[in-house]
PyMOL Python script that loads the backbone (N, CA, C, O; Angstrom):
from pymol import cmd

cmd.read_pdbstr("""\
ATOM      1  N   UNK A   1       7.540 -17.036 -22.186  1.00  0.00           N
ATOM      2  CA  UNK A   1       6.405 -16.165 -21.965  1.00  0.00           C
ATOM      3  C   UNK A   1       6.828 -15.039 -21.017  1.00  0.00           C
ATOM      4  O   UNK A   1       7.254 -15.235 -19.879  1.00  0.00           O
ATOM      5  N   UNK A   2       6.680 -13.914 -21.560  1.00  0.00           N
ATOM      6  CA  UNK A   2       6.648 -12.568 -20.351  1.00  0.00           C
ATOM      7  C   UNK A   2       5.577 -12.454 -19.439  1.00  0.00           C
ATOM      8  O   UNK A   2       4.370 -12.573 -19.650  1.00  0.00           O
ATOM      9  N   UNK A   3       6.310 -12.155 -18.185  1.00  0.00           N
ATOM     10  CA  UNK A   3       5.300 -11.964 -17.147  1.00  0.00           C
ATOM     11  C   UNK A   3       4.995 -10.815 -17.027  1.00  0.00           C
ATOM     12  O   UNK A   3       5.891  -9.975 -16.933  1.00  0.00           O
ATOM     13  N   UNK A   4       3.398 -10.370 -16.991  1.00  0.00           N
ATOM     14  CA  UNK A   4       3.650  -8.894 -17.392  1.00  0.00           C
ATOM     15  C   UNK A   4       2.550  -8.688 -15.246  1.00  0.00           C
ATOM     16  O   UNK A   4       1.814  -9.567 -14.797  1.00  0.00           O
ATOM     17  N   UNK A   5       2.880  -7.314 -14.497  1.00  0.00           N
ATOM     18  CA  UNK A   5       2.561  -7.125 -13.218  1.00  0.00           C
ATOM     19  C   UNK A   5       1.926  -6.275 -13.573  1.00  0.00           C
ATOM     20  O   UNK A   5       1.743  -5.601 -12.559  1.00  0.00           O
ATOM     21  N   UNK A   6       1.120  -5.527 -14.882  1.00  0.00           N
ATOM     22  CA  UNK A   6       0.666  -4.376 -14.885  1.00  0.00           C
ATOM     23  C   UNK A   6      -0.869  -4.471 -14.205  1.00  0.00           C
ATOM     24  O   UNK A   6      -1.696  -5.311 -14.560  1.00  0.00           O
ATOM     25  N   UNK A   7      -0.992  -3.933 -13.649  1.00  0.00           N
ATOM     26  CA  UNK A   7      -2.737  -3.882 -13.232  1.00  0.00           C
ATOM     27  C   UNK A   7      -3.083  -4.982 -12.453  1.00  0.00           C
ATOM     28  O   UNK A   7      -4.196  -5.474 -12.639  1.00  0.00           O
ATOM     29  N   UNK A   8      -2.115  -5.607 -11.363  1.00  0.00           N
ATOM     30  CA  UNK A   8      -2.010  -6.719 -10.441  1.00  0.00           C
ATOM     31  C   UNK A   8      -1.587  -5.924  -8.861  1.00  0.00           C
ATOM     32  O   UNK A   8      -0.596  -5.243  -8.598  1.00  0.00           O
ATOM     33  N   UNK A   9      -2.734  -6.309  -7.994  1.00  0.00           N
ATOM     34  CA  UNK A   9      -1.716  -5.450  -6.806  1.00  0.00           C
ATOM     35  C   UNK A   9      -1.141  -6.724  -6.276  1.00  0.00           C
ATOM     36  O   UNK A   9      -1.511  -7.898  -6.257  1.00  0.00           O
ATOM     37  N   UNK A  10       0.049  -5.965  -5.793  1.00  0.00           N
ATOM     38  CA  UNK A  10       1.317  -6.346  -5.217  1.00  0.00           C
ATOM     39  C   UNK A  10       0.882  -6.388  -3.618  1.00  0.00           C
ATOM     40  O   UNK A  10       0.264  -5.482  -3.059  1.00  0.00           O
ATOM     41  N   UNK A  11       1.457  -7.975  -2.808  1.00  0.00           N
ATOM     42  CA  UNK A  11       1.424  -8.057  -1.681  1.00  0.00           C
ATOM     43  C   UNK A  11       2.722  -7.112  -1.159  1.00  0.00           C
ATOM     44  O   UNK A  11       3.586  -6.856  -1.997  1.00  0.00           O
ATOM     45  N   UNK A  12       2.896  -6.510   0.415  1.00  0.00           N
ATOM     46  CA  UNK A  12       3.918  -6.103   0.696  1.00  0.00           C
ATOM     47  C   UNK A  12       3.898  -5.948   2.295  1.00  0.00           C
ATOM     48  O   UNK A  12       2.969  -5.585   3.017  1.00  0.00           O
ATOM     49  N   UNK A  13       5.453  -6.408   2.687  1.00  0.00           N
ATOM     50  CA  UNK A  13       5.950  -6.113   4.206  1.00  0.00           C
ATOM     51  C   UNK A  13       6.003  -4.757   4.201  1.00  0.00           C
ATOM     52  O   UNK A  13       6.648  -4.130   3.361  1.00  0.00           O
ATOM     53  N   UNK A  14       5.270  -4.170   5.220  1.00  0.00           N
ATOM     54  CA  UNK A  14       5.600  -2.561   5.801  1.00  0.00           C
ATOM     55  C   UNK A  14       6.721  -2.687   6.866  1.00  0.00           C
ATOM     56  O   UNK A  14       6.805  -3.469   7.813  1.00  0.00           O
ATOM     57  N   UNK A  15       7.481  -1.795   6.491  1.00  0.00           N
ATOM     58  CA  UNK A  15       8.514  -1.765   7.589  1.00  0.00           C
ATOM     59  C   UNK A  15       8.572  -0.303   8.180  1.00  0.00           C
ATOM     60  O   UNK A  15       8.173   0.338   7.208  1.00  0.00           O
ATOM     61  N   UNK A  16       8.782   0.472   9.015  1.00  0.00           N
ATOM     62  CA  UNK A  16       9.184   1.553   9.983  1.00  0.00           C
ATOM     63  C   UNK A  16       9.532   2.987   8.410  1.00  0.00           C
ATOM     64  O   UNK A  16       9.027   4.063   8.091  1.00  0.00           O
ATOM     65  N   UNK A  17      10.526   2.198   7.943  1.00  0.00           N
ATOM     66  CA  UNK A  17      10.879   3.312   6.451  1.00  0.00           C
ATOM     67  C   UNK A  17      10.999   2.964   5.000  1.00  0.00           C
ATOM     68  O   UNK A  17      11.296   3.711   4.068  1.00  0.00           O
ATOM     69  N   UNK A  18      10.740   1.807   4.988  1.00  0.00           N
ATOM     70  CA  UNK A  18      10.411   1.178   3.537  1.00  0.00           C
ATOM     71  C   UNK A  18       9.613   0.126   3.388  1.00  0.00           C
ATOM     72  O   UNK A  18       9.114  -0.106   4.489  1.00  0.00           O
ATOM     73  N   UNK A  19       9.167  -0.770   2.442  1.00  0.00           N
ATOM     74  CA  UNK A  19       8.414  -1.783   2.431  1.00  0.00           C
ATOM     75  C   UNK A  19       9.087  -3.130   1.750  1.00  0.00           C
ATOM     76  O   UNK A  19      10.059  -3.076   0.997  1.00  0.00           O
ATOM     77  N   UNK A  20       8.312  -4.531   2.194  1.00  0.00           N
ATOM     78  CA  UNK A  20       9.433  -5.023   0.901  1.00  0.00           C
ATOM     79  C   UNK A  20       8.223  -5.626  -0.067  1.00  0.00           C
ATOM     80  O   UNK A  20       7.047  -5.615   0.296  1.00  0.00           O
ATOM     81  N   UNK A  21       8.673  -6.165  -1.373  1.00  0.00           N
ATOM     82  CA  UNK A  21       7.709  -6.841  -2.179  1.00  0.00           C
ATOM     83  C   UNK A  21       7.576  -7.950  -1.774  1.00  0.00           C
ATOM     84  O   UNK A  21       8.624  -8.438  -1.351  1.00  0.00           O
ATOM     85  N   UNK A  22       6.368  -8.819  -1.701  1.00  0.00           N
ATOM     86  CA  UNK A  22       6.059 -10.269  -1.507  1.00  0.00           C
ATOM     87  C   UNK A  22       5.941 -10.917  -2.498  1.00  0.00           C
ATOM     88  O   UNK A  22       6.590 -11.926  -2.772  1.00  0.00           O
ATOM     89  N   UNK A  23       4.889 -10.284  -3.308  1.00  0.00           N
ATOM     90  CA  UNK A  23       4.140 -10.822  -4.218  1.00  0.00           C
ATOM     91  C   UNK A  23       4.312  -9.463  -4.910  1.00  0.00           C
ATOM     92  O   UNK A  23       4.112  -8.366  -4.388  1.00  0.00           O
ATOM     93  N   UNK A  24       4.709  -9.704  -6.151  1.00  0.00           N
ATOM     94  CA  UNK A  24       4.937  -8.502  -7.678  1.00  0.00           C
ATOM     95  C   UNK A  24       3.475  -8.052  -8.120  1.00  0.00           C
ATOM     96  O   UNK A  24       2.535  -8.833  -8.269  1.00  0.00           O
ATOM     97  N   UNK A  25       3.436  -6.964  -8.268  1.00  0.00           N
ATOM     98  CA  UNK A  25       2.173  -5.803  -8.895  1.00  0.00           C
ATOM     99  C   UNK A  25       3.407  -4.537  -9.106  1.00  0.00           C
ATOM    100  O   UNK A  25       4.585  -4.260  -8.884  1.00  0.00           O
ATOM    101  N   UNK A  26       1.760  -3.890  -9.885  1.00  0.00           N
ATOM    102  CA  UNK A  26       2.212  -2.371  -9.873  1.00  0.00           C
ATOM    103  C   UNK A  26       1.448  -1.610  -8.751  1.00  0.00           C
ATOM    104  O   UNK A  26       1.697  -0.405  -8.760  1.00  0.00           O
ATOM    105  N   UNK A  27       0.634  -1.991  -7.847  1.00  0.00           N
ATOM    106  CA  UNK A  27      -0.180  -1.185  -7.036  1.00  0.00           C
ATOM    107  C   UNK A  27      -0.483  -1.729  -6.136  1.00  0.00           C
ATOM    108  O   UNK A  27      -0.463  -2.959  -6.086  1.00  0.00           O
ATOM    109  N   UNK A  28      -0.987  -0.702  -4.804  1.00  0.00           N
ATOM    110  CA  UNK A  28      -1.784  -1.900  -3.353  1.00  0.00           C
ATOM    111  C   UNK A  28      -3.222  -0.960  -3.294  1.00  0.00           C
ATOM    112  O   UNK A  28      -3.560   0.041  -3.926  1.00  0.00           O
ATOM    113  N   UNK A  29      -3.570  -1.373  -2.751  1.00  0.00           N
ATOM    114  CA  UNK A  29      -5.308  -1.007  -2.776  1.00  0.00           C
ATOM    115  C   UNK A  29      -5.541  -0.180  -1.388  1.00  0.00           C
ATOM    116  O   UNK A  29      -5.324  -0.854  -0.381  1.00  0.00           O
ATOM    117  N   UNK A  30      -5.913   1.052  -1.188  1.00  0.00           N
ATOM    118  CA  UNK A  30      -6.132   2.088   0.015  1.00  0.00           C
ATOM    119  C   UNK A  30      -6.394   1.226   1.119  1.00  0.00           C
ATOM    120  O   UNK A  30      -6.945   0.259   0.593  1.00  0.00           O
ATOM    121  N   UNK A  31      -6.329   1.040   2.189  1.00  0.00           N
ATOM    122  CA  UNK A  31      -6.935  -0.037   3.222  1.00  0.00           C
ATOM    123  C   UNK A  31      -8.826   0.681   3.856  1.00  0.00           C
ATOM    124  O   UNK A  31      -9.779   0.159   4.434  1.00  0.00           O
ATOM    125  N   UNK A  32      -8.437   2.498   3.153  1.00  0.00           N
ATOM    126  CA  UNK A  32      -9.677   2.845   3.666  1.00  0.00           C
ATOM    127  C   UNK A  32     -10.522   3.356   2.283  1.00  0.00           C
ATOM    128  O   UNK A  32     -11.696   3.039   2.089  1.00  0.00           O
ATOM    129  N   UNK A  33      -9.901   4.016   1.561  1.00  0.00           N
ATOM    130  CA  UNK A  33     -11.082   4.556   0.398  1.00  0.00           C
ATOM    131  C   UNK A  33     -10.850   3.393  -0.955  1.00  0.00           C
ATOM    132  O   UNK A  33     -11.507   3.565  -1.982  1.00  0.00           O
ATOM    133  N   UNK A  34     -10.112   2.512  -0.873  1.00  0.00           N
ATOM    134  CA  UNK A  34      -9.990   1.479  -1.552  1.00  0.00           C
ATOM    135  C   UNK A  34      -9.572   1.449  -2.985  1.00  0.00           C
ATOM    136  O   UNK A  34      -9.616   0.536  -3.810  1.00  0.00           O
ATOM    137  N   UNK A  35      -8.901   3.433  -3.117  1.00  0.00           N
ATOM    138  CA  UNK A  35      -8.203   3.326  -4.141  1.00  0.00           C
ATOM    139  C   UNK A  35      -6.531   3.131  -4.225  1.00  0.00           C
ATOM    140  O   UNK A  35      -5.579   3.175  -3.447  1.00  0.00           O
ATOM    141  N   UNK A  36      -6.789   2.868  -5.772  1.00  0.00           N
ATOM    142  CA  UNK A  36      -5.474   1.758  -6.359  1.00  0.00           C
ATOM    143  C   UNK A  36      -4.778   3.134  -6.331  1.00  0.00           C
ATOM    144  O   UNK A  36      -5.193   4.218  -6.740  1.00  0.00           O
ATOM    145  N   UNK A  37      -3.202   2.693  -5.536  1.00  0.00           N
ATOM    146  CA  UNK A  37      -2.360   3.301  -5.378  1.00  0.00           C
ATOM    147  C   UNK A  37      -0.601   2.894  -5.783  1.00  0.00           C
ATOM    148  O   UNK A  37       0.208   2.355  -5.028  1.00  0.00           O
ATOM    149  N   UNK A  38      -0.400   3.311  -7.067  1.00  0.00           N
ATOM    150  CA  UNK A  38       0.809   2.717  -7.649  1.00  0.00           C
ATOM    151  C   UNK A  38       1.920   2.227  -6.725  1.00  0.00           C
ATOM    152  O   UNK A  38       1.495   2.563  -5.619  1.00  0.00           O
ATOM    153  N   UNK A  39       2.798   1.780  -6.583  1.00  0.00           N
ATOM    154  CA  UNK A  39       3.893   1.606  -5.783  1.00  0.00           C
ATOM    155  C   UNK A  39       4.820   2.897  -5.328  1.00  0.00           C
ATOM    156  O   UNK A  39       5.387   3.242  -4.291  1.00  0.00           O
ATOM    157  N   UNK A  40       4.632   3.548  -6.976  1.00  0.00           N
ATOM    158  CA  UNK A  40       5.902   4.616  -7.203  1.00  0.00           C
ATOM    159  C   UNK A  40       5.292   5.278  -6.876  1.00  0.00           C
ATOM    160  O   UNK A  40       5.977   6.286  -7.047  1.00  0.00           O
ATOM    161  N   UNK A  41       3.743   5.849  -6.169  1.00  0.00           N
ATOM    162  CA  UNK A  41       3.296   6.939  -5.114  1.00  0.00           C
ATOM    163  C   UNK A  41       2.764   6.515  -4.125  1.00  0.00           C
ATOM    164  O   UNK A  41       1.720   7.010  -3.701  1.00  0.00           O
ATOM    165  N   UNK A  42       3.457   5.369  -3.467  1.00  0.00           N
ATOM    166  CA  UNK A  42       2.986   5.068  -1.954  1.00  0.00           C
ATOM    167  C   UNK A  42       3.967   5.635  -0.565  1.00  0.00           C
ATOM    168  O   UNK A  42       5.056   5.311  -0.091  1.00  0.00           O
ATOM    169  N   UNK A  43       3.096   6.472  -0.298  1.00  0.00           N
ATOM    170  CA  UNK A  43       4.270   7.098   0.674  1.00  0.00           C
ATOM    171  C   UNK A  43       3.569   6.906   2.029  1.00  0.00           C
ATOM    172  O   UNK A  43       4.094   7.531   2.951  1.00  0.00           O
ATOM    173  N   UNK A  44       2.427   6.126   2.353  1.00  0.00           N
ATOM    174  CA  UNK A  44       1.962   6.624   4.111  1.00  0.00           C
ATOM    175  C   UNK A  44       1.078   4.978   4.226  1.00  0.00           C
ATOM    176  O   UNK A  44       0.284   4.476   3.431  1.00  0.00           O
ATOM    177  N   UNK A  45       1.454   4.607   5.162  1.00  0.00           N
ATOM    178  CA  UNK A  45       1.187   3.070   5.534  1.00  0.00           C
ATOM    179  C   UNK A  45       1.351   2.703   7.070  1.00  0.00           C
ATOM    180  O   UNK A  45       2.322   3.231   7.612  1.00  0.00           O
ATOM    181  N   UNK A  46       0.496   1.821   7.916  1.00  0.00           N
ATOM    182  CA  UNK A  46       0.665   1.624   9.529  1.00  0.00           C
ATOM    183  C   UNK A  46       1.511   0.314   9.210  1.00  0.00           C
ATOM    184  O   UNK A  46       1.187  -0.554   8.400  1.00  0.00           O
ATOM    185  N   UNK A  47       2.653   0.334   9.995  1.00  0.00           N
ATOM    186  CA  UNK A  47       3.700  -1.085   9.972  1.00  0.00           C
ATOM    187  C   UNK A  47       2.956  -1.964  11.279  1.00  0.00           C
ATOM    188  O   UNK A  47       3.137  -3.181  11.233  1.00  0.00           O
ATOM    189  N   UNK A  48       2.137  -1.431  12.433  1.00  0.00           N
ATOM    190  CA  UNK A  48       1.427  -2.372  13.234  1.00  0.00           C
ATOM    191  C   UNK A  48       0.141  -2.941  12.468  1.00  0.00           C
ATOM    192  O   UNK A  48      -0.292  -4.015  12.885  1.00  0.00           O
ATOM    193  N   UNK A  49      -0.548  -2.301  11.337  1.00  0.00           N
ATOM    194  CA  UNK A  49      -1.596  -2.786  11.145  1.00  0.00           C
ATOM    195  C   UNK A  49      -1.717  -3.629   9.534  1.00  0.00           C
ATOM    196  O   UNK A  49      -2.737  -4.065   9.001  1.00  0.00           O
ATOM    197  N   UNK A  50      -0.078  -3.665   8.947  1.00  0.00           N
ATOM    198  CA  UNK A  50       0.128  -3.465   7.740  1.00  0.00           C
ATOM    199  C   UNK A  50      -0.580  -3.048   6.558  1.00  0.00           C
ATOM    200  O   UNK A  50      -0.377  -3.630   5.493  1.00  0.00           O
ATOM    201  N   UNK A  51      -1.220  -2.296   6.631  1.00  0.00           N
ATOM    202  CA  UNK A  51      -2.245  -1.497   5.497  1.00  0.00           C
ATOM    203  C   UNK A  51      -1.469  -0.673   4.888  1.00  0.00           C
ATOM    204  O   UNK A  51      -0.307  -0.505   5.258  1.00  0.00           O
ATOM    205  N   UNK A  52      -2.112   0.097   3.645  1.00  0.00           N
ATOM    206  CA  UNK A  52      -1.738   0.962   3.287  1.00  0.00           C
ATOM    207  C   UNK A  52      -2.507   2.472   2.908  1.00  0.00           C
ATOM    208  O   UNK A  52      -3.679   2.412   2.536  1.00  0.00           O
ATOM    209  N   UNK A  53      -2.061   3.367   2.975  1.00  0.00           N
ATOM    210  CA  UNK A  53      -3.289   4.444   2.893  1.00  0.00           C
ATOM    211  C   UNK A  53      -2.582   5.697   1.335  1.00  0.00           C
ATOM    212  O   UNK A  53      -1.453   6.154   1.159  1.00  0.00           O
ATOM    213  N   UNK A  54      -3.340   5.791   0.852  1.00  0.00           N
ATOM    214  CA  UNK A  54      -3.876   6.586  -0.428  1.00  0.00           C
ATOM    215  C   UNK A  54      -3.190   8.257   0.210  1.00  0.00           C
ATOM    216  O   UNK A  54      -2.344   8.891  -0.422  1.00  0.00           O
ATOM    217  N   UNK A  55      -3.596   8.574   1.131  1.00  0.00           N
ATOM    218  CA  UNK A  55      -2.614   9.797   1.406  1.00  0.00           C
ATOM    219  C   UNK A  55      -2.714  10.220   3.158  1.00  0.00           C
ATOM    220  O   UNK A  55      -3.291   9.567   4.028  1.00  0.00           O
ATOM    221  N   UNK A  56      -1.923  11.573   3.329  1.00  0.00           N
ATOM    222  CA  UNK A  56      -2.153  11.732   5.016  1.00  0.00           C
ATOM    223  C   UNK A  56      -3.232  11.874   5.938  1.00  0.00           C
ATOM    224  O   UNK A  56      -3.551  11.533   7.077  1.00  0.00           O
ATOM    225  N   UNK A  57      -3.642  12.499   4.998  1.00  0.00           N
ATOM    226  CA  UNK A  57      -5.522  12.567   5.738  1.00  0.00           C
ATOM    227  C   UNK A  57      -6.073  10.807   6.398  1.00  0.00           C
ATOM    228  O   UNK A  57      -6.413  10.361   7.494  1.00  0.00           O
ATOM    229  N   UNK A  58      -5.905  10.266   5.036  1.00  0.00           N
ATOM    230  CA  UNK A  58      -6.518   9.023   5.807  1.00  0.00           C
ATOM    231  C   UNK A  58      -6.030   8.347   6.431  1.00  0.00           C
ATOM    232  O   UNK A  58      -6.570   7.626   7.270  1.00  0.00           O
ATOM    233  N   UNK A  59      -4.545   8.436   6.096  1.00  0.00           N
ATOM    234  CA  UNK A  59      -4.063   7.616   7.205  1.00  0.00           C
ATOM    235  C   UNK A  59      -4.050   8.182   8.812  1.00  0.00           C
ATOM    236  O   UNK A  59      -3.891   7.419   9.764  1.00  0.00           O
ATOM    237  N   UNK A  60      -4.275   9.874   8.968  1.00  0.00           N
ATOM    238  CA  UNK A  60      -4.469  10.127   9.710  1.00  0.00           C
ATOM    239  C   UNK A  60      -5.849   9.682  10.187  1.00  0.00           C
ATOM    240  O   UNK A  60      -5.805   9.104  11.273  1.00  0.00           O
ATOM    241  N   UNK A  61      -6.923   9.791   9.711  1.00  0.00           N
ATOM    242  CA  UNK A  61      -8.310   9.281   9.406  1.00  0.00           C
ATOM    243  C   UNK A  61      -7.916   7.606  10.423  1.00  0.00           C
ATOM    244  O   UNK A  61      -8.171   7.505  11.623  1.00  0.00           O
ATOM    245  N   UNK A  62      -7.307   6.534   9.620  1.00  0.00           N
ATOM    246  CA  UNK A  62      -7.074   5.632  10.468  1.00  0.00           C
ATOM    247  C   UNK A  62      -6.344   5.243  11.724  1.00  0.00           C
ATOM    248  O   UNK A  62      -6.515   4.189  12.336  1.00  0.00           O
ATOM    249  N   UNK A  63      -5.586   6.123  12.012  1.00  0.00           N
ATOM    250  CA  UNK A  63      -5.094   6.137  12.729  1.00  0.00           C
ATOM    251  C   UNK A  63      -6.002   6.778  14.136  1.00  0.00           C
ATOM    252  O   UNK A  63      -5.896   6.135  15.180  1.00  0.00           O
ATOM    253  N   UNK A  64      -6.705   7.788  14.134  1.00  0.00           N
ATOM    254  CA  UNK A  64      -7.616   8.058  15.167  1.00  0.00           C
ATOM    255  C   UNK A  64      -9.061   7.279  15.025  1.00  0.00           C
ATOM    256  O   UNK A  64     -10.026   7.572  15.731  1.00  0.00           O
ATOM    257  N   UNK A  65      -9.078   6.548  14.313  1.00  0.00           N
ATOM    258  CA  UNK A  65     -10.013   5.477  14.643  1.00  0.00           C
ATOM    259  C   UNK A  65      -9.984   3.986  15.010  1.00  0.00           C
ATOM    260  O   UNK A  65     -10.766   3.037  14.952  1.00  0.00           O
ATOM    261  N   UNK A  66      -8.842   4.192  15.376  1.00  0.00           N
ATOM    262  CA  UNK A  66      -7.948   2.639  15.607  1.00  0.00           C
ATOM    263  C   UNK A  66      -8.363   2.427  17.106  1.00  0.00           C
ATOM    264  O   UNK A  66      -7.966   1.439  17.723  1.00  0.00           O
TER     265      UNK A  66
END
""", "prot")
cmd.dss("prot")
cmd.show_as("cartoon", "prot")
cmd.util.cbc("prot")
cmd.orient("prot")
């Protein structure tokens, strides 16, 4: 049987400049506007809070509300 990850989000370690996979998906979920954000366009994430954020605004957004 093929395992297929399409349309499954993926757990993941944030690290300082990359992330690692935990758990296999194609996507992680915004930590603030709660949209699905592919792997292959995740570029902005807090490694103290391990979330992930949808783009700079919000993560700036979370970050001054922390």
């Amino acid at each position: 049987m093929l395992m297929s990850h399409a349309n499954r989000p993926a757990r993941l370690h944030y690290m300082a400049n990359n992330f690692r996979v935990l758990t296999s998906g194609d996507h992680v979920v915004c930590a603030v506007s709660g949209e699905k954000i592919p792997l292959d366009n995740l570029r902005y994430w807090s490694v103290a809070r391990q979330e992930a954020y949808a783009s700079a605004e919000i993560s700036t957004q979370a970050a001054l509300s922390a």
